[in-house]
Backbone atoms as SQL, in Angstrom:
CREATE TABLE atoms (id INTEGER PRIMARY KEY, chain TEXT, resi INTEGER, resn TEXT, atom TEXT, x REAL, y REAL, z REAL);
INSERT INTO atoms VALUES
  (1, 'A', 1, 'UNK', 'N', 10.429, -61.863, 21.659),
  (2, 'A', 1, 'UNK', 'CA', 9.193, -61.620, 20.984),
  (3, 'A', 1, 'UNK', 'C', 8.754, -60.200, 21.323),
  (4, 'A', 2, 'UNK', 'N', 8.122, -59.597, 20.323),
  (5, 'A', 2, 'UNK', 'CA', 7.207, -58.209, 20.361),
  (6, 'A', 2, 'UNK', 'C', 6.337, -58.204, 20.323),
  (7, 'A', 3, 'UNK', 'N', 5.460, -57.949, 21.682),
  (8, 'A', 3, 'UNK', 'CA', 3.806, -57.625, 21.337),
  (9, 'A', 3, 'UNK', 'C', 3.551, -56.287, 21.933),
  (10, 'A', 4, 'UNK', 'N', 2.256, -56.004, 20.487),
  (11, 'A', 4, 'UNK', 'CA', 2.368, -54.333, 20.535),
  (12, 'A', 4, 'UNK', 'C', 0.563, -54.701, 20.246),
  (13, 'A', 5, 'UNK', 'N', 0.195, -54.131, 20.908),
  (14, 'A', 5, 'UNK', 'CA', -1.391, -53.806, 21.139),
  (15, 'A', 5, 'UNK', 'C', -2.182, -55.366, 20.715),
  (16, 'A', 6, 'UNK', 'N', -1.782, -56.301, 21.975),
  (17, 'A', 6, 'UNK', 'CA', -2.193, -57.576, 21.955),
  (18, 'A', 6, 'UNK', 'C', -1.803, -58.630, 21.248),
  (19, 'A', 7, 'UNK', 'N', -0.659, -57.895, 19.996),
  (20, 'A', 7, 'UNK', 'CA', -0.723, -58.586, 18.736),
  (21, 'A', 7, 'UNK', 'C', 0.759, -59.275, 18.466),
  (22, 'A', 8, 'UNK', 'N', 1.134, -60.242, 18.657),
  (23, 'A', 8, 'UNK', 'CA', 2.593, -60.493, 18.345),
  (24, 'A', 8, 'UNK', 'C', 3.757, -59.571, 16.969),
  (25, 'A', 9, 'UNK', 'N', 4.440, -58.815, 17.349),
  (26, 'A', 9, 'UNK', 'CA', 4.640, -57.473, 16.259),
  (27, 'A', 9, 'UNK', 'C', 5.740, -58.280, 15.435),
  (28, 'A', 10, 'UNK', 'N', 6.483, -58.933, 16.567),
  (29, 'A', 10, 'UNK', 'CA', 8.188, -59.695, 16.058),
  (30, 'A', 10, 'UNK', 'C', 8.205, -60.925, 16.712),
  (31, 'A', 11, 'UNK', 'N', 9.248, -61.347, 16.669),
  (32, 'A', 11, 'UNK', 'CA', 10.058, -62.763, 17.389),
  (33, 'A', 11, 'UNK', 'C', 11.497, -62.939, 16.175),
  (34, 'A', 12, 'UNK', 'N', 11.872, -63.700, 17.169),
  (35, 'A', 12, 'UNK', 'CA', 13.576, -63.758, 17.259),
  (36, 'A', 12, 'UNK', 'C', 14.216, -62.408, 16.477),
  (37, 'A', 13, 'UNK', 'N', 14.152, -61.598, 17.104),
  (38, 'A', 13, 'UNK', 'CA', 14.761, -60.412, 16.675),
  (39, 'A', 13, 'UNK', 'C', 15.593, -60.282, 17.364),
  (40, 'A', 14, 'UNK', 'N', 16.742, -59.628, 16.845),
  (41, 'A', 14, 'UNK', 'CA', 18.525, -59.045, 17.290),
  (42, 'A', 14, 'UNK', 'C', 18.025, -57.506, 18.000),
  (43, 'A', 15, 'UNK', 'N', 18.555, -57.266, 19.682),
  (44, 'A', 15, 'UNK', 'CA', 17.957, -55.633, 19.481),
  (45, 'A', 15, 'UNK', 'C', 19.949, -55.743, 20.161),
  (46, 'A', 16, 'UNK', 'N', 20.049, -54.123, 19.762),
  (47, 'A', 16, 'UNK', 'CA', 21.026, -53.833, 20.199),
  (48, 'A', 16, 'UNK', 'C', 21.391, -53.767, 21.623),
  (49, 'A', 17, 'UNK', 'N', 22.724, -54.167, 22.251),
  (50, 'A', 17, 'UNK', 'CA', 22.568, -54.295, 23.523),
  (51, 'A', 17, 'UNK', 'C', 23.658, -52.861, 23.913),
  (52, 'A', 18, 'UNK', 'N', 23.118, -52.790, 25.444),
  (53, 'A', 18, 'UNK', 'CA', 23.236, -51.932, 26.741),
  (54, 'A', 18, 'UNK', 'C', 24.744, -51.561, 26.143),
  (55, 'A', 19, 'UNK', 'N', 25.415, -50.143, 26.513),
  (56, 'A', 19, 'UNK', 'CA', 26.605, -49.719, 26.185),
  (57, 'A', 19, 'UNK', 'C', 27.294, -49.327, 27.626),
  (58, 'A', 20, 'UNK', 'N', 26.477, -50.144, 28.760),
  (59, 'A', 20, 'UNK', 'CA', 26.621, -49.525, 29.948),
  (60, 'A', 20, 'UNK', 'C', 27.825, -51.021, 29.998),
  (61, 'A', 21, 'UNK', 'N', 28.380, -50.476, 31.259),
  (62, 'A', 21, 'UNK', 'CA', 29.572, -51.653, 32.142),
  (63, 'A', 21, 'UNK', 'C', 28.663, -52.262, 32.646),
  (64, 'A', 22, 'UNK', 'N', 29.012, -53.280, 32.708),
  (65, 'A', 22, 'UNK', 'CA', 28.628, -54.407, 33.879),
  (66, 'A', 22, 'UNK', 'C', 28.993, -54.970, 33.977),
  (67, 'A', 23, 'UNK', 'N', 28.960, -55.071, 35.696),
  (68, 'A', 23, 'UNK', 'CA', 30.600, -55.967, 36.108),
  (69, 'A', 23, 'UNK', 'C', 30.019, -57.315, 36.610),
  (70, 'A', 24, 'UNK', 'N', 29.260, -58.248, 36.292),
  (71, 'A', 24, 'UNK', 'CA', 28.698, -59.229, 36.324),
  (72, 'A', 24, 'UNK', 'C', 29.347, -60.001, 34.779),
  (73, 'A', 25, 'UNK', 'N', 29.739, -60.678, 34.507),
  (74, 'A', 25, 'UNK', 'CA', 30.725, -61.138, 33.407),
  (75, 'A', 25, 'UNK', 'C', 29.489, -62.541, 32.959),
  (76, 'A', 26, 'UNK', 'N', 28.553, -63.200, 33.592),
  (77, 'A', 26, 'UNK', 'CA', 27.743, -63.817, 33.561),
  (78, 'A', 26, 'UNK', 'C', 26.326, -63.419, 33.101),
  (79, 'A', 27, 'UNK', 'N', 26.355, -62.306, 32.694),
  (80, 'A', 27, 'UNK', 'CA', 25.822, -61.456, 31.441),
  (81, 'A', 27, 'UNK', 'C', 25.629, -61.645, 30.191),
  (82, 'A', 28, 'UNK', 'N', 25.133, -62.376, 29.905),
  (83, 'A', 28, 'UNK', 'CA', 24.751, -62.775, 28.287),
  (84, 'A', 28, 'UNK', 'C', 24.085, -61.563, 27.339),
  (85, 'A', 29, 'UNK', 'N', 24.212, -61.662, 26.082),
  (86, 'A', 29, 'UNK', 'CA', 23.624, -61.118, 25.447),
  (87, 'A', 29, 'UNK', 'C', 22.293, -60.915, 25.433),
  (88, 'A', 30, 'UNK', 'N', 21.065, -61.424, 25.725),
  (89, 'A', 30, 'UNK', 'CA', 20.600, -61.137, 25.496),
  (90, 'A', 30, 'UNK', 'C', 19.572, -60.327, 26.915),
  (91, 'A', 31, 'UNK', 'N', 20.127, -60.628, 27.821),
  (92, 'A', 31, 'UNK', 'CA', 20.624, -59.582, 28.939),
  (93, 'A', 31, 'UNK', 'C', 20.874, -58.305, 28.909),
  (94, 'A', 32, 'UNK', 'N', 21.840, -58.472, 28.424),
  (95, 'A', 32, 'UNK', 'CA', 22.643, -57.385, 27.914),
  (96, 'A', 32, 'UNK', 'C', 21.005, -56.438, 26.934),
  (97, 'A', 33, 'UNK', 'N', 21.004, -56.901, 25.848),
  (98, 'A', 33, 'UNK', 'CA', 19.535, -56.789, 25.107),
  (99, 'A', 33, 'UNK', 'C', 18.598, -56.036, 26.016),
  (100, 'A', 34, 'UNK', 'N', 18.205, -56.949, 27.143),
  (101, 'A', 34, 'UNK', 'CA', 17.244, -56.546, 27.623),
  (102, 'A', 34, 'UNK', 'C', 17.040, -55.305, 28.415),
  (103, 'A', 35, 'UNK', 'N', 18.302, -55.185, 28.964),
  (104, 'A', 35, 'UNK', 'CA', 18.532, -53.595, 29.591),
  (105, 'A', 35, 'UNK', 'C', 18.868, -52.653, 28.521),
  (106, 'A', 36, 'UNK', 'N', 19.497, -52.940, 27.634),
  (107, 'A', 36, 'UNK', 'CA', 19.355, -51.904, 26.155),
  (108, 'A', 36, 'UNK', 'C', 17.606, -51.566, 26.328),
  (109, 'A', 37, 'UNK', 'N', 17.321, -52.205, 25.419),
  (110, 'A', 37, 'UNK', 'CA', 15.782, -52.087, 25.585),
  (111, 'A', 37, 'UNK', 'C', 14.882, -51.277, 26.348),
  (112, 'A', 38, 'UNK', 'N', 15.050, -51.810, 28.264),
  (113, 'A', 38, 'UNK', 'CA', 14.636, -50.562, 28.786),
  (114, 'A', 38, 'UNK', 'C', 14.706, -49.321, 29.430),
  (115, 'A', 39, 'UNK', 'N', 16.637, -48.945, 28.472),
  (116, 'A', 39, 'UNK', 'CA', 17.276, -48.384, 28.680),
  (117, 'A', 39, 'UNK', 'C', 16.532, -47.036, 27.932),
  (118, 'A', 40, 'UNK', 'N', 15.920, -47.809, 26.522),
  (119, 'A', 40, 'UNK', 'CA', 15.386, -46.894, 25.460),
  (120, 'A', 40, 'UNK', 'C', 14.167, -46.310, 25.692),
  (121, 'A', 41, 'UNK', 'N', 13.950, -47.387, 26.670),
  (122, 'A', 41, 'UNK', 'CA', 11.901, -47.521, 26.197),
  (123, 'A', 41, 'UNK', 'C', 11.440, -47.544, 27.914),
  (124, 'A', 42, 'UNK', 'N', 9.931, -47.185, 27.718),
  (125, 'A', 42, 'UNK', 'CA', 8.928, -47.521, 29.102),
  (126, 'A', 42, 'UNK', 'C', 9.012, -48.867, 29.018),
  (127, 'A', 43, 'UNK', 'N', 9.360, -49.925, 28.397),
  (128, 'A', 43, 'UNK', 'CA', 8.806, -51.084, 28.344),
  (129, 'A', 43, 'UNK', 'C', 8.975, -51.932, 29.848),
  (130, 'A', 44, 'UNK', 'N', 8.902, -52.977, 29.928),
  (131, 'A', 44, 'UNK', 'CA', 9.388, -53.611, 31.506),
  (132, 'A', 44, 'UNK', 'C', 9.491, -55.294, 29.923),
  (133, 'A', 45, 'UNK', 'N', 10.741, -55.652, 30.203),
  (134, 'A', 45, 'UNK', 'CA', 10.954, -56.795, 29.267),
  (135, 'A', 45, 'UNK', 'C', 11.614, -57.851, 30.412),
  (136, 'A', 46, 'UNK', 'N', 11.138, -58.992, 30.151),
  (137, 'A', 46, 'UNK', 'CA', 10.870, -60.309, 30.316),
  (138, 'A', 46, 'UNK', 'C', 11.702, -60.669, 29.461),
  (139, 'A', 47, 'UNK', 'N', 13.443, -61.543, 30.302),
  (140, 'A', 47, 'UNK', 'CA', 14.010, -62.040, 30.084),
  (141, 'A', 47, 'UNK', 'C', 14.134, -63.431, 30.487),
  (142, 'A', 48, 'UNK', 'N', 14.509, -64.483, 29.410),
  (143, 'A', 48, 'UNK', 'CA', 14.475, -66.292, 30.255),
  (144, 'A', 48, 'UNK', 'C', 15.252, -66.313, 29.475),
  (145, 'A', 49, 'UNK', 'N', 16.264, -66.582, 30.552),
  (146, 'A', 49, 'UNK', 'CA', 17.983, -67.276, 30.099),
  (147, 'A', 49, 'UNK', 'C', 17.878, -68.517, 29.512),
  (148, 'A', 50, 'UNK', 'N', 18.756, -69.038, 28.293),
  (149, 'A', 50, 'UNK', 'CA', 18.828, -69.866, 27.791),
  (150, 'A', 50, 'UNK', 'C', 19.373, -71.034, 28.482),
  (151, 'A', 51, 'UNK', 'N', 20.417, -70.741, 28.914),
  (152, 'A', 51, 'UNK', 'CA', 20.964, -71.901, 29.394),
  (153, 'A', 51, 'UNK', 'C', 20.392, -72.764, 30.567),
  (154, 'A', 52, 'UNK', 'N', 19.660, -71.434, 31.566),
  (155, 'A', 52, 'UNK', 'CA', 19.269, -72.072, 33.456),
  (156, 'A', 52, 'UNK', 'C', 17.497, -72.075, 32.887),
  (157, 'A', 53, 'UNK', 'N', 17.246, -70.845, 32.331),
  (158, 'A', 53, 'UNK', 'CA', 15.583, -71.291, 32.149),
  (159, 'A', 53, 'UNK', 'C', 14.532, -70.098, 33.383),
  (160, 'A', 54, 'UNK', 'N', 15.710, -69.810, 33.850),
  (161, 'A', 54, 'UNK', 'CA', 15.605, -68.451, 35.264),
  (162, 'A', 54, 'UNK', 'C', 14.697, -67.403, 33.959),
  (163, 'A', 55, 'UNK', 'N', 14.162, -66.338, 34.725),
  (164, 'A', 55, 'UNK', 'CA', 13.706, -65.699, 34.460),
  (165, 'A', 55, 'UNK', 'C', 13.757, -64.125, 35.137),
  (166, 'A', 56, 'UNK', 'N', 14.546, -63.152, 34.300),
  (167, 'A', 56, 'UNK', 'CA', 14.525, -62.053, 34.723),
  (168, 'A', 56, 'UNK', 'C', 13.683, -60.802, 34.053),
  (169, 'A', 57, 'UNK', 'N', 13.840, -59.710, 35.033),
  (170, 'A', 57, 'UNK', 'CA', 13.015, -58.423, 34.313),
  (171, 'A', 57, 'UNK', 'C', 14.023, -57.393, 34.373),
  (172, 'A', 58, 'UNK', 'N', 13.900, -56.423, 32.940),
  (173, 'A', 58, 'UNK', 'CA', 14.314, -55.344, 32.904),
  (174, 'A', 58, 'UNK', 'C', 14.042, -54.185, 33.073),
  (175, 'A', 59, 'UNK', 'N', 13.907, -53.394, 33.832),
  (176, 'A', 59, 'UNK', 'CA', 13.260, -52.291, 34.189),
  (177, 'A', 59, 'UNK', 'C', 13.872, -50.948, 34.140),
  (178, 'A', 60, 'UNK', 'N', 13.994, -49.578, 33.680),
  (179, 'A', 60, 'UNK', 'CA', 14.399, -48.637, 34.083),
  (180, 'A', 60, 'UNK', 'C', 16.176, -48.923, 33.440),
  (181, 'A', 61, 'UNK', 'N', 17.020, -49.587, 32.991),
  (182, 'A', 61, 'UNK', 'CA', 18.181, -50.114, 33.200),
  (183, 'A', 61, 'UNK', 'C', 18.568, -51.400, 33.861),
  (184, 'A', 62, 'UNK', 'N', 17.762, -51.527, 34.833),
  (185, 'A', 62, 'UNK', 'CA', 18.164, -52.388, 35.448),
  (186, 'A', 62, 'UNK', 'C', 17.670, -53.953, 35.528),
  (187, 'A', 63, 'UNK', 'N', 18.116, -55.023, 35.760),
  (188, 'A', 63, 'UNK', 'CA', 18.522, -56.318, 35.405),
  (189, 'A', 63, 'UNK', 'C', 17.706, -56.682, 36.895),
  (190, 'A', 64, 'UNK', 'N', 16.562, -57.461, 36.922),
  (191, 'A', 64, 'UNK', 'CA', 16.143, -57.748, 38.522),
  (192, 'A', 64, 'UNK', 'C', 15.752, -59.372, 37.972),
  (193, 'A', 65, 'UNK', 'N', 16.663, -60.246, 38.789),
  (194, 'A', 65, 'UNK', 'CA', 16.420, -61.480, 38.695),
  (195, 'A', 65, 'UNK', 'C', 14.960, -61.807, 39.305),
  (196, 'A', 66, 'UNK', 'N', 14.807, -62.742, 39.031),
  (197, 'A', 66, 'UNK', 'CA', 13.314, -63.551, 40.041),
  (198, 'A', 66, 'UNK', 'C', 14.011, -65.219, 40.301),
  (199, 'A', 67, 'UNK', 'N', 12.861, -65.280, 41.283),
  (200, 'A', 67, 'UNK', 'CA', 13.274, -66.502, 41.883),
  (201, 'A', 67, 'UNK', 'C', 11.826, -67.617, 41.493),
  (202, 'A', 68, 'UNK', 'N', 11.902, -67.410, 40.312),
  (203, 'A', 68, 'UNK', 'CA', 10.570, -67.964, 39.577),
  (204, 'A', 68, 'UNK', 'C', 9.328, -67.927, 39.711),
  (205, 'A', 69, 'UNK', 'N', 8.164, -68.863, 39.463),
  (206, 'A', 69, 'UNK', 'CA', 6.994, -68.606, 39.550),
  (207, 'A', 69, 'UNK', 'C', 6.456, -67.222, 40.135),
  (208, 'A', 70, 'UNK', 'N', 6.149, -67.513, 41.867),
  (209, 'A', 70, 'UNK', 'CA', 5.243, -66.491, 42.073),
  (210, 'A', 70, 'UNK', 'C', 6.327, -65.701, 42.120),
  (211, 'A', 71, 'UNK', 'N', 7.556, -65.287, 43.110),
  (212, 'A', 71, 'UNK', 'CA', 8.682, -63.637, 43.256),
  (213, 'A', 71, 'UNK', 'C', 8.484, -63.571, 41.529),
  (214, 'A', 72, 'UNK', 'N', 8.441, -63.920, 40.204),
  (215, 'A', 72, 'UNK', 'CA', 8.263, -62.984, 38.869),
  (216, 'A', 72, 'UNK', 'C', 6.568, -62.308, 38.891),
  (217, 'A', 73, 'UNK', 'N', 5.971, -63.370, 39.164),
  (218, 'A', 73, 'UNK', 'CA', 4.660, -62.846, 39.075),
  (219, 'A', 73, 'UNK', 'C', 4.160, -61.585, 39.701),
  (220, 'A', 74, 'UNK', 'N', 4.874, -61.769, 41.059),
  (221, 'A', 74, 'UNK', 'CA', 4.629, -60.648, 41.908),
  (222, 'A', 74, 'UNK', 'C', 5.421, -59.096, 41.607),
  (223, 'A', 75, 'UNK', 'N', 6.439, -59.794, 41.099),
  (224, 'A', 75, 'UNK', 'CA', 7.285, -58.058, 40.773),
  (225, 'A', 75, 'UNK', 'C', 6.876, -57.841, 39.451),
  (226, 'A', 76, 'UNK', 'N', 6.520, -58.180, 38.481),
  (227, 'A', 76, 'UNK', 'CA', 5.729, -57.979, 36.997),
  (228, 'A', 76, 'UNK', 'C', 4.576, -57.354, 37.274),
  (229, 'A', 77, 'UNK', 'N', 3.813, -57.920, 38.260),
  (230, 'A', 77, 'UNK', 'CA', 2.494, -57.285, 38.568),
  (231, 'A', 77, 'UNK', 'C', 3.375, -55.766, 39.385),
  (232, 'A', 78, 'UNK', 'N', 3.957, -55.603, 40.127),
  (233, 'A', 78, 'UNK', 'CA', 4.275, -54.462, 40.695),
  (234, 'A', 78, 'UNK', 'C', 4.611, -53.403, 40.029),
  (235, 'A', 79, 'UNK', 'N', 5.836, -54.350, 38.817),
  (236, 'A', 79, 'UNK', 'CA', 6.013, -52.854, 37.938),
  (237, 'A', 79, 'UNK', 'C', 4.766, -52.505, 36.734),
  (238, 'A', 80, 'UNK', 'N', 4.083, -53.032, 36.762),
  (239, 'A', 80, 'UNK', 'CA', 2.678, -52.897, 35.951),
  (240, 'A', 80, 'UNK', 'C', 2.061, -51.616, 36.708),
  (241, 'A', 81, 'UNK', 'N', 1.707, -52.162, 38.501),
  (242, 'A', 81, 'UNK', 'CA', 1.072, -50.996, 39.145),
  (243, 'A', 81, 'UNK', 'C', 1.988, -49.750, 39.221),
  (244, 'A', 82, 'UNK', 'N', 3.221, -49.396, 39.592),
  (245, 'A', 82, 'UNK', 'CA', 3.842, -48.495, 39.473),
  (246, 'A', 82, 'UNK', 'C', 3.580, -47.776, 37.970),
  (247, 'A', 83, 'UNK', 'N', 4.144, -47.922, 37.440),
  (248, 'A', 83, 'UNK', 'CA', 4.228, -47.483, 35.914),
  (249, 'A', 83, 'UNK', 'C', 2.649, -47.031, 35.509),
  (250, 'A', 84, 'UNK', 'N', 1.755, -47.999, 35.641),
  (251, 'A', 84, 'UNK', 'CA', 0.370, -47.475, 35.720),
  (252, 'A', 84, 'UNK', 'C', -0.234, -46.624, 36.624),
  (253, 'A', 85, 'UNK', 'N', 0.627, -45.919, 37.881),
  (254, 'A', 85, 'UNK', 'CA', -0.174, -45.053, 38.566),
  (255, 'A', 85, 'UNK', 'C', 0.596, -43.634, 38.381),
  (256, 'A', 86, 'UNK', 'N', 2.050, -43.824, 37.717),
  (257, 'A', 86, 'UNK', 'CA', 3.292, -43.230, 37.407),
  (258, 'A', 86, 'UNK', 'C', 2.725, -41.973, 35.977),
  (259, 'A', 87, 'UNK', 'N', 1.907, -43.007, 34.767),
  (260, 'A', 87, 'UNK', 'CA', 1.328, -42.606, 33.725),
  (261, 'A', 87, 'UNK', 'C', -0.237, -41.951, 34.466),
  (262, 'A', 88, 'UNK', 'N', -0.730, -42.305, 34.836),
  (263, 'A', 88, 'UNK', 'CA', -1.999, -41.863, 35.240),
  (264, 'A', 88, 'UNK', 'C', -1.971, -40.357, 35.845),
  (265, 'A', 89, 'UNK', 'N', -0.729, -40.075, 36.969),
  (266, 'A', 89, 'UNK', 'CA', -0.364, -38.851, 37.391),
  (267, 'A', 89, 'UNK', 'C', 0.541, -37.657, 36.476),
  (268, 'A', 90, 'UNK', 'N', 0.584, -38.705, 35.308),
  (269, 'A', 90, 'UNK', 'CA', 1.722, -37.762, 34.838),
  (270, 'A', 90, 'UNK', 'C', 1.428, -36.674, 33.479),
  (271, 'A', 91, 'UNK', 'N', 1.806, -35.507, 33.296),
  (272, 'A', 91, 'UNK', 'CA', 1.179, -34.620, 32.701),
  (273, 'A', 91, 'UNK', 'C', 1.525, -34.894, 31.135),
  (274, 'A', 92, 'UNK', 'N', 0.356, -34.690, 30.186),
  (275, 'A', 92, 'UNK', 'CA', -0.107, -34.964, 29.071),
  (276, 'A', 92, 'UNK', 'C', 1.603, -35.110, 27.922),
  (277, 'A', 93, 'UNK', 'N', 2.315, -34.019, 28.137),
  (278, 'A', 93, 'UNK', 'CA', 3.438, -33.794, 27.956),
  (279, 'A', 93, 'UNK', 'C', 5.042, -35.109, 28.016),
  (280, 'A', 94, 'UNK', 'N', 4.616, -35.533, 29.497),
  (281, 'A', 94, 'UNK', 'CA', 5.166, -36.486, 29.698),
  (282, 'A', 94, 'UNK', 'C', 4.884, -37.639, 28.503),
  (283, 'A', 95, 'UNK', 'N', 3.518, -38.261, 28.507),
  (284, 'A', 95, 'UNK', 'CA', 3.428, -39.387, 28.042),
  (285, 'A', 95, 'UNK', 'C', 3.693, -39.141, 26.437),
  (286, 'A', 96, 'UNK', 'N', 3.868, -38.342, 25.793),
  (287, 'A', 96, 'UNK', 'CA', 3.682, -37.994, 24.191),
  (288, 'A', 96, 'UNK', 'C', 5.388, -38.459, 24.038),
  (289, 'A', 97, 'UNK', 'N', 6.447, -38.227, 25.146),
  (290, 'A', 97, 'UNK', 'CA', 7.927, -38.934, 24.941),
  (291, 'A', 97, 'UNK', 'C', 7.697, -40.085, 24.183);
């Protein structure tokens, strides 16, 4: 799903996935997806595997599992504060990328 200024933008959409290696073979697509994604973008995307129901985040490239409830809650909220103190310091220039 896509939400873009509160508002649901998409759902079940195809995004292109990551062109990077990864040597984790237990990598699904839409995994795969999700590090595409914030490979492209500032975004921080919220991945839940189909099959286990686990829940991971994509950040920067990278694939950071959670160990459910609160360890997602707590690192979602973290990369929220990072990224929000990251933009706040960062010059006018930066954020127009």
């Amino acid at each position: 799903m896509i939400i873009a200024q509160d508002r649901v933008a998409g759902a079940a959409c195809v995004f292109p996935v990551s062109p990077k290696e990864l040597g984790d073979r237990s990598i699904g697509l839409r995994h795969r997806a999700g590090i595409g994604l914030s490979e492209e973008t500032d975004a921080v995307i919220v991945v839940v595997s189909e099959e286990t129901g686990s829940i991971s985040l994509c950040i920067d490239g990278e694939l950071i599992r959670t160990n459910g409830g609160d360890d997602f809650r707590q690192r979602l909220e973290s990369a929220f504060i990072i990224n929000s103190s990251f933009h706040e310091n960062a010059p006018n220039e930066e954020l127009a990328r």
